[in-house]
N, C-alpha and C positions, 0 to 999 in steps of 0.2 A: 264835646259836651255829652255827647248820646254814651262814651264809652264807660265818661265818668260819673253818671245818672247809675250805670249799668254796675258801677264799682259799688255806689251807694247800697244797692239794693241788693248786692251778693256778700253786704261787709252786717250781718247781722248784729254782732257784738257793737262795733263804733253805731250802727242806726239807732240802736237801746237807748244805748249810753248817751247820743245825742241829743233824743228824744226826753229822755229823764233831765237832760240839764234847761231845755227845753219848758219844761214842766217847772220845774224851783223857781224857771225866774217868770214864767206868769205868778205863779203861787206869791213870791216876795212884793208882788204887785198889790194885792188881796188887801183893804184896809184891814182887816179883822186878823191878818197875820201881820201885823208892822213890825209886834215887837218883837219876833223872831225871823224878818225879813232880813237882816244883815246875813242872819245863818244861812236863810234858804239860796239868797246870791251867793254865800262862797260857795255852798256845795254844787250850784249851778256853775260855777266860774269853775268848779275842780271837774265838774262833769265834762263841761266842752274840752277842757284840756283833753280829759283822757278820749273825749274822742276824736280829738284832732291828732291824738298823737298814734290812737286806733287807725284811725284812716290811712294816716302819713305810714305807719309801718304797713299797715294791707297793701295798698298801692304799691310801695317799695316789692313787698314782695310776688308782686304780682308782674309790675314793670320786668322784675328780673326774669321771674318763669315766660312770658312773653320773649323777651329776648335769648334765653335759652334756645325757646319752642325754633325763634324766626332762622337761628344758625343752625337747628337740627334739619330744618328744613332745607338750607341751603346746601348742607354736606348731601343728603340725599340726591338732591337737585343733581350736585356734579358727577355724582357716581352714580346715578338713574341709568337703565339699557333699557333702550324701548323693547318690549316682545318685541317677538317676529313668530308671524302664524306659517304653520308647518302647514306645506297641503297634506289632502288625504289620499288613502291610496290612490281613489279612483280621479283625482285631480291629478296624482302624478302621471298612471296613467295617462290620460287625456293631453296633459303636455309633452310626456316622449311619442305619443302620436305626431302632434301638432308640429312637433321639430322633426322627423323624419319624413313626414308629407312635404314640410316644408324646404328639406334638400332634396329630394328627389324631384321637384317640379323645380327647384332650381337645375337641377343638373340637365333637365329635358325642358328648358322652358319652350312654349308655342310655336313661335317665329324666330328662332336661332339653334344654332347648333348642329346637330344629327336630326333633329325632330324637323324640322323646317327643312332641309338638305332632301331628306326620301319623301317629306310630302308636298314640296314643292318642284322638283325634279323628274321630270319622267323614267329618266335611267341614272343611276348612281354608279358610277363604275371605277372612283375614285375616294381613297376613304385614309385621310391627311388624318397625324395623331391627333386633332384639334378636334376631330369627329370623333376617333375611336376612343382615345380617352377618358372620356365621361362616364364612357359604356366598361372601360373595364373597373373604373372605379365607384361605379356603383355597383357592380356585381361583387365585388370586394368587400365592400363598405358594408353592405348590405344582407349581406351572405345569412344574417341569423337576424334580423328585422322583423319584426312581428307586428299586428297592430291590434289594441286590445278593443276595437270595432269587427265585428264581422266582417261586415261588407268589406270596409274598406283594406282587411286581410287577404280575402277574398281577389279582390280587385289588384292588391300589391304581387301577391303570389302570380297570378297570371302575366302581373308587368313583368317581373324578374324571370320569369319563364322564356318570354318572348325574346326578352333580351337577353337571355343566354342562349338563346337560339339562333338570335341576330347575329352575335358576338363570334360562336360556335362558326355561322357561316361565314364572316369575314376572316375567319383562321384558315379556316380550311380553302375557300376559293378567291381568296386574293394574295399577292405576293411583292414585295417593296422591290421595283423595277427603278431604275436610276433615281432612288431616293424618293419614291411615291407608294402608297400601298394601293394596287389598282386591282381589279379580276381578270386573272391571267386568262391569257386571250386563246384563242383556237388552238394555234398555231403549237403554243407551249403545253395542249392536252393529251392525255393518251387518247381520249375521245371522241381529237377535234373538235370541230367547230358545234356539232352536236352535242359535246360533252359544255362546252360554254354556254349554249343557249337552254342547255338542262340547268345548269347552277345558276343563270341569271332568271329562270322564273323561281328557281328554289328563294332566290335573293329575295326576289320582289315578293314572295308568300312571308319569307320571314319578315320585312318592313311592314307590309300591310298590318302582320299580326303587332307588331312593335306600336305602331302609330295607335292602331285601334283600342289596345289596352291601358296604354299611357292614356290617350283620353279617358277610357273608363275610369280608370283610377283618379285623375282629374276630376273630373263628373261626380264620383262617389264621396271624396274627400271634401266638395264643398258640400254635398245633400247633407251629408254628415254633421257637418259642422266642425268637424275637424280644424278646416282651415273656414278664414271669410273670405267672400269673395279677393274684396280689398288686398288682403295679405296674400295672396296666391295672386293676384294681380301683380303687386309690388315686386314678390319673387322672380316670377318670368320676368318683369321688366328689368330689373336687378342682371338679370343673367344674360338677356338680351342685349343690354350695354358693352358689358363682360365682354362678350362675341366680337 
């Protein structure tokens, strides 16, 4: 009802027209017009025609352009592609951080691995590829890694240091003896036993610095915000299982 109120009143020509016929057949009412009241009713009776037929063709062509409108819309509808928001640099940024923080604390999670091995062990003198491989493949991986945070640059640089220095010494002062890679012992030194107890504090300086940085980096990456706690939680846990 409200649409077709709304037809009325946008249909100017048939409202006239309606209006005027409107008008004749009060007037044919008029005692003082009787004897031209037959006239005034036809021209009112020719008037409503023409605006009933005014209307009936607006409507038609209004029905039609509505139904045009409802299937342009629908063609849109199916060939619509939502955007998609690009980040910005410094969003991109922020997320190649976020995922390189976040394998590297996988690769050294807390409580498993190499990381849990030298700092829960008083002496490590055994180092199975399930340890060392982590280590050569983040020095690999990692090789050109950068973080567009300072610190936590900072703090990476020093991990990857450490542990190419850890890594460095497990090359050099350990050697796969029936199928294990262990630190060759005394006996097999030109240094002897002095030459062994040299390379196992060298060992234990390079773990120490290993452990200590890793935490740093830890530490830095959540002040950061880099990572949340949560998500660096989940990681180690992740990689813990793994183990």
């Amino acid at each position: 009802m409200k649409r077709f109120g709304d037809f009325l009143v946008n249909t100017p020509v048939a409202l006239v027209v309606g209006c005027g016929a409107a008008l004749f057949a009060v007037l044919g009412l008029v005692p003082a017009l009787r004897e031209i009241a037959w006239v005034l009713l036809l021209l009112s009776a020719l008037l409503t025609a023409c605006a009933v037929a005014g209307w009936a063709r607006t409507w038609t062509i209004l029905q039609r352009r509505i139904d045009e409108l409802a299937e342009t819309a629908a063609a849109v509808h199916d060939t619509y592609a939502p955007v998609e928001l690009t980040l910005t640099p410094q969003e991109e940024d922020a997320e190649a951080d976020s995922r390189a923080a976040a394998d590297i604390l996988e690769r050294f999670p807390q409580d498993a691995g190499i990381t849990r091995r030298l700092r829960v062990e008083a002496e490590v003198t055994e180092f199975p590829s399930e340890l060392t491989a982590p280590v050569t493949a983040f020095l690999d991986e990692h090789l050109h890694t950068s973080f567009e945070d300072p610190y936590a640059h900072r703090a990476f640089m020093d991990l990857y240091r450490s542990t190419r220095a850890l890594a460095d010494w497990i090359e050099a002062e350990t050697e796969v003896h029936e199928g294990t890679r262990s630190v060759i012992p005394g006996d097999r030194r030109e240094g002897g036993w002095q030459s062994f107890a040299e390379a196992k504090r060298a060992g234990e300086s390079a773990a120490d610095a290993f452990l200590r940085h890793r935490a740093e980096f830890s530490r830095t990456v959540l002040v950061s915000r880099i990572l949340e706690p949560e998500a660096a939680l989940e990681e180690e846990t992740r990689a813990a299982q793994e183990d």
